[in-house]
C-alpha positions in Angstrom: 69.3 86.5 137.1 65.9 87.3 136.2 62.3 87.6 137.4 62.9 83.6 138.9 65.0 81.6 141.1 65.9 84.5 143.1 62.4 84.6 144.1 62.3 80.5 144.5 65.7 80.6 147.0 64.2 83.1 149.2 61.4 80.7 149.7 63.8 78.1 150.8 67.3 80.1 151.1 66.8 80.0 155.2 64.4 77.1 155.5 67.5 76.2 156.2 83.2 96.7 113.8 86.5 98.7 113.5 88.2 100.0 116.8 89.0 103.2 118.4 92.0 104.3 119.0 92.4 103.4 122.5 90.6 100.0 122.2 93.5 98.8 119.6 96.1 99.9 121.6 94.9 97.4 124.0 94.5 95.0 121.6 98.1 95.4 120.2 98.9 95.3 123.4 98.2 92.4 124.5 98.2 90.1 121.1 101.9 91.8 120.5 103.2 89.8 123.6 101.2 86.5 121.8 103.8 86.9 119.0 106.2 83.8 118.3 106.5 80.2 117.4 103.9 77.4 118.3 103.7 73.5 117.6 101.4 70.9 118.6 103.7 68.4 120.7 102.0 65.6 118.8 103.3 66.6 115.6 106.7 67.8 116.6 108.6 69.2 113.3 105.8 70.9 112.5 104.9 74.3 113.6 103.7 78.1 113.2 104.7 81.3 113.3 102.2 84.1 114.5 103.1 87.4 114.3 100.9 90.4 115.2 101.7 93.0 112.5 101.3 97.6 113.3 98.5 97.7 111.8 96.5 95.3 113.7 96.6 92.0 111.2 97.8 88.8 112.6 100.5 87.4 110.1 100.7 83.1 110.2 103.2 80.9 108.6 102.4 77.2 109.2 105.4 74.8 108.0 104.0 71.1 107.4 104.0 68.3 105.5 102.1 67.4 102.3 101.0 63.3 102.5 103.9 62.4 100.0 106.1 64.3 103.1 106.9 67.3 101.0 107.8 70.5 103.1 105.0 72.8 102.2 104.1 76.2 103.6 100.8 77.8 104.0 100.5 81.4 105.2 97.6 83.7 106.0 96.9 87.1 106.9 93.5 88.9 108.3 92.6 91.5 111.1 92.8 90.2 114.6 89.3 90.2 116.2 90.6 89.9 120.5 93.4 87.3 120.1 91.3 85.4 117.5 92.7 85.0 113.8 91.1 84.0 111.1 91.9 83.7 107.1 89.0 82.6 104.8 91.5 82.3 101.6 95.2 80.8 103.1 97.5 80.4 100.5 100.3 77.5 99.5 103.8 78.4 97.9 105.0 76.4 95.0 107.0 76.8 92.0 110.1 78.8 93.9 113.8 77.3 93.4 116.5 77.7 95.6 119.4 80.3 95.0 117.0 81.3 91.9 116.0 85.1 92.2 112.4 85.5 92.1 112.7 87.4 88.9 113.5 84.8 87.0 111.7 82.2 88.9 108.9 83.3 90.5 107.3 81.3 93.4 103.3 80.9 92.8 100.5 81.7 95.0 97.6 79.8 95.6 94.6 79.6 97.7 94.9 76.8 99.5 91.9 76.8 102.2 91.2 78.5 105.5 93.1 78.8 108.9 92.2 80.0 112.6 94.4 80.6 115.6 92.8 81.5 118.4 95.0 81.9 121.6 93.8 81.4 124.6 96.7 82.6 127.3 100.5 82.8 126.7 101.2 79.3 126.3 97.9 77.8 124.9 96.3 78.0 121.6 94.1 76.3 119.1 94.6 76.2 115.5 92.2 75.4 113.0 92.5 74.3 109.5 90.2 73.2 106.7 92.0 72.5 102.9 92.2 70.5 100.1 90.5 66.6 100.3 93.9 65.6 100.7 94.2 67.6 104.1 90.5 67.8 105.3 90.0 70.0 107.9 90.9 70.1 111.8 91.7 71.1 115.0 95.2 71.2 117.0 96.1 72.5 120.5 98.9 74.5 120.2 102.3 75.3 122.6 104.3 78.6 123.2 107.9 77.2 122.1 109.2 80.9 121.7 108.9 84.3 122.6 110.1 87.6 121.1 112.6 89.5 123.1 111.2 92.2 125.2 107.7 91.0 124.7 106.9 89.0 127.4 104.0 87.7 128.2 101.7 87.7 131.5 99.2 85.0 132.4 98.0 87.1 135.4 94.6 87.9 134.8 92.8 91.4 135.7 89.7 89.8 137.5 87.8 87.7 139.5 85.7 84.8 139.3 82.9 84.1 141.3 79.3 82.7 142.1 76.3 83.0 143.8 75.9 80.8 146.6 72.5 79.2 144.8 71.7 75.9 146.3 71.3 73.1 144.1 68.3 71.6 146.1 66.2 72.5 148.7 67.9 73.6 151.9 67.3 71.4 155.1 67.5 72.1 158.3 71.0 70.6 158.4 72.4 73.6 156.0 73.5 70.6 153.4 72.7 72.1 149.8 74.1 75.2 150.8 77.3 74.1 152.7 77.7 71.9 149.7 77.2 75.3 147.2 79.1 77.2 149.9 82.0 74.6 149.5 82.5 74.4 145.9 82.4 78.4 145.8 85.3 78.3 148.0 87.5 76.2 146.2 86.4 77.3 142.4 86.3 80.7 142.8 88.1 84.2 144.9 84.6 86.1 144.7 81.3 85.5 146.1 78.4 86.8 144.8 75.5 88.0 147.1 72.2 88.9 144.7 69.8 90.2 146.7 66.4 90.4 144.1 63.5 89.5 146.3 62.2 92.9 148.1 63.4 95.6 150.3 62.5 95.8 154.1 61.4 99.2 153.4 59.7 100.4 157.0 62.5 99.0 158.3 65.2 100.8 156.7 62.9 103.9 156.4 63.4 103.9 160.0 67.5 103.6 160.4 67.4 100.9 162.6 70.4 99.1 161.2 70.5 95.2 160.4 69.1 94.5 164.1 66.0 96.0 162.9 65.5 93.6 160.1 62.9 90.8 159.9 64.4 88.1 161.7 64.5 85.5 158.6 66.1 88.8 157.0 69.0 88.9 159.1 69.7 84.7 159.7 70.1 85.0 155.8 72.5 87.5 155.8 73.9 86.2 158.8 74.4 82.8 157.5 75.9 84.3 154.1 78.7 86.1 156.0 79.7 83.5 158.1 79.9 81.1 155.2 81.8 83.8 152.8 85.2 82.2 152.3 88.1 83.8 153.7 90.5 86.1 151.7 87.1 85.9 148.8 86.4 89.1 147.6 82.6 90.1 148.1 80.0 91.7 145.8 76.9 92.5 146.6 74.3 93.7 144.3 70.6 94.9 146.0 68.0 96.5 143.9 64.5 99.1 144.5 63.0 97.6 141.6 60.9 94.6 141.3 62.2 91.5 140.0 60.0 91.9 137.0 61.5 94.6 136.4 58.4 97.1 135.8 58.0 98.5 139.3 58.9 99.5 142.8 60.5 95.9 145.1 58.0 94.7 147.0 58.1 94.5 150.8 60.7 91.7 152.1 59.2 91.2 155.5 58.8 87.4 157.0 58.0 86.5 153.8 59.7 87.9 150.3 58.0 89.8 147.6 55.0 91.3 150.1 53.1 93.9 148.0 53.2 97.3 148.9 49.8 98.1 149.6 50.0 95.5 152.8 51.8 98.6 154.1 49.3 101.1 154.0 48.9 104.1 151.5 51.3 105.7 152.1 53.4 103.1 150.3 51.1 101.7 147.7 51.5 105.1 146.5 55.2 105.5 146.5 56.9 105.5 143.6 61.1 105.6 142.9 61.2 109.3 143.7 59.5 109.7 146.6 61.0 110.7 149.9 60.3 107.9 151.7 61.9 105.3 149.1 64.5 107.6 148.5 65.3 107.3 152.5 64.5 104.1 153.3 66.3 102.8 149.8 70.0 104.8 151.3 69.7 103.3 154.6 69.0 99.8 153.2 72.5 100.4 151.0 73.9 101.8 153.8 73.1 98.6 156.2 74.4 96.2 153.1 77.7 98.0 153.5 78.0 98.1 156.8 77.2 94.2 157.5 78.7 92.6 154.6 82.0 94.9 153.8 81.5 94.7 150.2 84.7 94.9 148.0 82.1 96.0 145.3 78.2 97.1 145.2 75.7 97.2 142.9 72.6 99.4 143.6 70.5 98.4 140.9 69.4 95.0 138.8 69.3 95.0 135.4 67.9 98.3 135.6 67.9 99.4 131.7 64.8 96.8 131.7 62.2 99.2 133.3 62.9 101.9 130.7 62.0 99.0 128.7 58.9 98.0 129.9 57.7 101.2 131.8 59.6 104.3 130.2 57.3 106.6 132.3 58.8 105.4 135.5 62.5 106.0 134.5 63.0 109.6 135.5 62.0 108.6 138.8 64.2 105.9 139.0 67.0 108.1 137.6 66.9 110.1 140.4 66.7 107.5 143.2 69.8 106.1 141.7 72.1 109.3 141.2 70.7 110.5 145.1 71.9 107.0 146.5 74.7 106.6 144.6 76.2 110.2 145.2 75.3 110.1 149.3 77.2 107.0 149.0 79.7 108.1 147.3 80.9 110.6 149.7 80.7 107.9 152.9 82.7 105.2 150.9 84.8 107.1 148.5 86.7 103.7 147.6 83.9 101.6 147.0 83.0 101.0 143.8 78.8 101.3 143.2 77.2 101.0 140.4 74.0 99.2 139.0 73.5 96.1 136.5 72.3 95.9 132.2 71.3 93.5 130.3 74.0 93.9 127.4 72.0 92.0 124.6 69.3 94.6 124.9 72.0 97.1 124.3 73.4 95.5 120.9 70.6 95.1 118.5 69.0 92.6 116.7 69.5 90.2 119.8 66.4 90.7 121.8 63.5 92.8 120.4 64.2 95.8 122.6 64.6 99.2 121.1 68.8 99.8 121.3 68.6 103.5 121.0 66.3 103.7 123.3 68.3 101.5 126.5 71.4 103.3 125.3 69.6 106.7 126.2 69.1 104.7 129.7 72.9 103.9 129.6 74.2 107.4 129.4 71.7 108.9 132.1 73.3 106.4 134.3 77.1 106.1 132.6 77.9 109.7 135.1 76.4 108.1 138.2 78.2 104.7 137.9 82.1 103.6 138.8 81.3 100.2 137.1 79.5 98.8 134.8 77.4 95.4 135.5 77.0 93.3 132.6 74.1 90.6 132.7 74.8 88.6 130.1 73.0 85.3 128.8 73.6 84.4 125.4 71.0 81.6 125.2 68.0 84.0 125.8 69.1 86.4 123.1 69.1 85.5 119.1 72.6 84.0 119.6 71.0 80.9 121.4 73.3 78.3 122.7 76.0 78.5 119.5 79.4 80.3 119.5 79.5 83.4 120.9 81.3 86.1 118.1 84.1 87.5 119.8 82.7 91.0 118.4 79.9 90.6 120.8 82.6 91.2 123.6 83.9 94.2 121.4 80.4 95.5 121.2 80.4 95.4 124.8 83.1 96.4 125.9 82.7 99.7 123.1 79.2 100.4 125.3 81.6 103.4 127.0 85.0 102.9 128.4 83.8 103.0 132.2 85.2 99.6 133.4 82.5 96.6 133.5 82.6 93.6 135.2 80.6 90.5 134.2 78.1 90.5 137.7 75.5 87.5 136.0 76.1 84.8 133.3 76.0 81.6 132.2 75.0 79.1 128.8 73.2 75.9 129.7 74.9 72.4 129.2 71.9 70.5 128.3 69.3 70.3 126.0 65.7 71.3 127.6 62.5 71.7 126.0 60.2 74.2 128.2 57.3 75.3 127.9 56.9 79.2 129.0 53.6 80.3 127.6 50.7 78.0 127.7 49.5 77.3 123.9 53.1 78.7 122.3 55.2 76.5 120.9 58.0 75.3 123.1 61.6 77.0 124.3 63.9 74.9 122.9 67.4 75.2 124.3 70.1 73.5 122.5 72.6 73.1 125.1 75.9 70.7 125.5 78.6 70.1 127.5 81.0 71.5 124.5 79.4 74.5 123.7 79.2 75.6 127.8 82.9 74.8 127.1 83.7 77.2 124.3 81.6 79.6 126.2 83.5 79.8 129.1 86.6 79.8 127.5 85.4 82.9 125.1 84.1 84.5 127.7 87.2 84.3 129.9 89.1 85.2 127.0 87.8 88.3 126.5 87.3 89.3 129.8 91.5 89.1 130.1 91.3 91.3 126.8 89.3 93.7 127.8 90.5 94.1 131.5 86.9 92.9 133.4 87.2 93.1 137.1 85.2 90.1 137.5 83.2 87.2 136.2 80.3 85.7 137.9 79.1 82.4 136.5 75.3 82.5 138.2 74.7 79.1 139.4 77.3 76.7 140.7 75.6 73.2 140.3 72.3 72.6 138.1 69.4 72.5 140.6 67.1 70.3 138.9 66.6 68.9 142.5 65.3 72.0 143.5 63.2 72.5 141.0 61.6 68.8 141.0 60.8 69.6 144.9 59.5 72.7 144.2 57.6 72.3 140.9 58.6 74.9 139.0 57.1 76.2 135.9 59.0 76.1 132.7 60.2 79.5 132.4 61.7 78.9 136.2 64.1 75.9 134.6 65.6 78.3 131.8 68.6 78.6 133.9 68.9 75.1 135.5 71.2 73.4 133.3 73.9 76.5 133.6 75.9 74.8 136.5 79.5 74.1 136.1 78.6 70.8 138.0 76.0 68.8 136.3 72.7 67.5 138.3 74.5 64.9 139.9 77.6 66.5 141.0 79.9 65.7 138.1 82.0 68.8 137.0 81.9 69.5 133.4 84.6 70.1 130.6 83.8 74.0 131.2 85.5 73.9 134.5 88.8 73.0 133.5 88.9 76.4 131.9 87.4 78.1 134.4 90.4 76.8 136.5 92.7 76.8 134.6 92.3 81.1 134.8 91.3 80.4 138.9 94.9 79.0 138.8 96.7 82.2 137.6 98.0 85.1 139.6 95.3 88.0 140.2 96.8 91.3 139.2 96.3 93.5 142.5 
């Protein structure tokens, strides 16, 4: 999460295109095993079949009923985009007779409207249609009924899902909010997310004092976090030595977060990414995460690719801080994966107004240096706003380099919001509903299955408009508030019946 609420918990946290080669192959792959018959148990005698041809193109035949009860059949063909088909021009037979060769009775073909299929695991699908006035246009959930022989199909999925313990009110001394985000991370999720954006204990660590060195508020937080990290969850842990606005060195986290540098003297007002001291202090720091928290994965960076944005002149630095942490730690904990975080939408084009060629130069320094990707990803702050999500998105992602990525931040808010962010500007409208968080989620955990994610963190648990209503927060500060799976009030929304219904399958070890 951005230059916000990470900042606002620590206050309070303790208070209490076409593919490659090797991407189809996956694709085939795994829309191959999505070949066979479907129905829609409310309109039994009525059915598809959905065939995934060799060279990529989903193949549909749907047998129905014209409204005088006529058999008709409408068939489409179109490339497959994930496990999404879609045909802009269907067509109708009509004209054929039976036992009549076609040669001297041909059957006619017409276009008769569009289709979509758009499978969502081995036995689930949705099927769109939209013809004539006499058919209109709709939307039925569709069934498995058959499988091809030898093409059987696994609803295990490749990764995790997870949050970030982030209250949904102000903590109290009683622990509440938290035990009550604590206890709908355990049973919603197998991953816990520890985000760790407000500052780095820098003396501290510069001195190799371990966890027992820490500020005391310092180690009750991580304390607390451990001791409520569910049992048999797997843990990630991301910790960052730039500055949550993304422009700078962190600041000092001492008793209090986000202490500027210069309160430490000269010698670290004047320390920048490279120097020996940061470069020091910043692998002991790692080194203490990992030792106190066991992490099954760690990120060393946040959304790093954002200070070549907005300070290019500091990136070499930072280049080097990150390949010297990352390769010491590489050699201590050969099988932990480390890595740092990106903001994918700056990496696309024509979603945010950063300069693509430019953060994919910041990609590849890092791509060597890096056994995971982190993808930050938040639709609703790019040009793609709060609508559908197109599934080439996840392509284009996935296509950034074939080191495997995980999905460490997201989210899509569920309610509309109109915020002001800069005095005198007109305001940020977000146009959010329950349904669209829905079809989020569901894309989203779509293609992570597709393109073999290791996991999926959904930022915030529970909107925390109570939080912010304690705390005042400025309008830019409630940009993320409505992203909950659980609204305000603690009702869950329609997006968490997907979400569990992928908790619910096997994890693939």
């Amino acid at each position: 999460m951005h230059r916000l609420l990470v900042g606002i918990v620590s206050l309070f946290y303790l208070g209490a295109g076409s593919l490659p080669a090797a991407a189809q192959a996956s694709v085939l792959g795994r829309a191959g095993e999505l070949s066979g018959h479907w129905y829609d148990p409310e309109f039994n005698g009525q059915g598809l079949t959905f065939e995934v041809l060799e060279n990529g193109d989903g193949l549909v035949f749907w047998f129905t009923y014209d409204n005088a009860g006529n058999q008709i059949w409408i068939l489409g063909q179109g490339p497959m985009e994930g496990n999404r088909l879609e045909v802009d021009a269907a067509l109708i037979t009509s004209g054929g007779r039976f036992d009549v060769p076609s040669s001297q009775q041909a059957a006619a073909l017409e276009t008769w409207g569009s289709i979509a299929l758009d499978v969502h695991d081995c036995s689930n699908a949705s099927f769109e249609y939209s013809g004539p006035p006499d058919f209109g246009q709709g939307t039925r959930r569709m069934v498995r009924l058959s499988t091809i022989d030898g093409r059987a199909c696994s609803d295990r999925r490749p990764f995790r899902l997870g949050f970030t313990p982030f209250p949904a009110a102000v903590p109290t001394a009683d622990g509440q909010a938290l035990a009550d985000a604590y206890a709908l991370l355990r049973d919603n999720a197998d991953l816990v997310a520890h985000h760790f954006d407000d500052g780095i204990p820098w003396p501290e660590a510069l001195a190799g004092g371990g966890f027992e060195s820490y500020p005391a508020d310092l180690q009750a937080d991580w304390a607390f976090r451990r001791s409520m990290s569910p049992a048999g969850h797997q843990v990630y842990v991301a910790i960052t030595p730039i500055s949550i606005s993304r422009d700078q060195l962190a600041p000092y986290r001492g008793a209090a977060p986000d202490t500027p540098l210069d309160q430490l003297g000269p010698e670290w007002a004047n320390a920048d990414f490279d120097s020996e001291i940061v470069r020091t202090a910043f692998l002991n720091h790692a080194v203490t995460a990992i030792e106190f928290f066991r992490p099954d994965y760690l990120a060393i960076g946040i959304e790093v690719n954002l200070l070549k944005k907005l300070d290019p002149e500091r990136w070499p630095a930072y280049l080097d801080l990150h390949r010297h942490t990352w390769s010491e730690l590489r050699t201590r904990y050969p099988s932990l994966p480390i890595f740092a975080s990106i903001t994918a939408a700056d990496m696309l084009g024509g979603l945010t107004d950063a300069d693509v060629d430019q953060q994919r130069d910041a990609l590849a320094d890092l791509e060597p240096y890096m056994d995971l990707i982190g993808i930050s990803f938040y639709p609703f702050l790019s040009s793609l706003g709060t609508g559908p999500v197109p599934r080439e998105i996840f392509q284009q992602i996935d296509q950034l380099s074939t080191t495997p990525k995980a999905i460490v931040e997201t989210g899509l808010p569920a309610q509309f919001q109109s915020l002001e962010i800069d005095p005198g500007a007109p305001p940020f409208v977000i146009d959010g509903t329950p349904a669209a968080q829905q079809e989020f989620i569901r894309a989203l955990l779509t293609e992570a299955q597709r393109y073999q994610f290791r996991f999926v963190v959904n930022f915030i648990v529970q909107d925390y408009d109570a939080l912010c209503d304690a705390i005042e927060c400025l309008g830019w500060q409630r940009l993320w508030q409505d992203t909950g799976l659980w609204d305000e009030n603690g009702q869950a929304r329609p997006a968490l019946s997907v979400w569990r219904e992928h908790l619910e399958r096997e994890v693939v070890k």
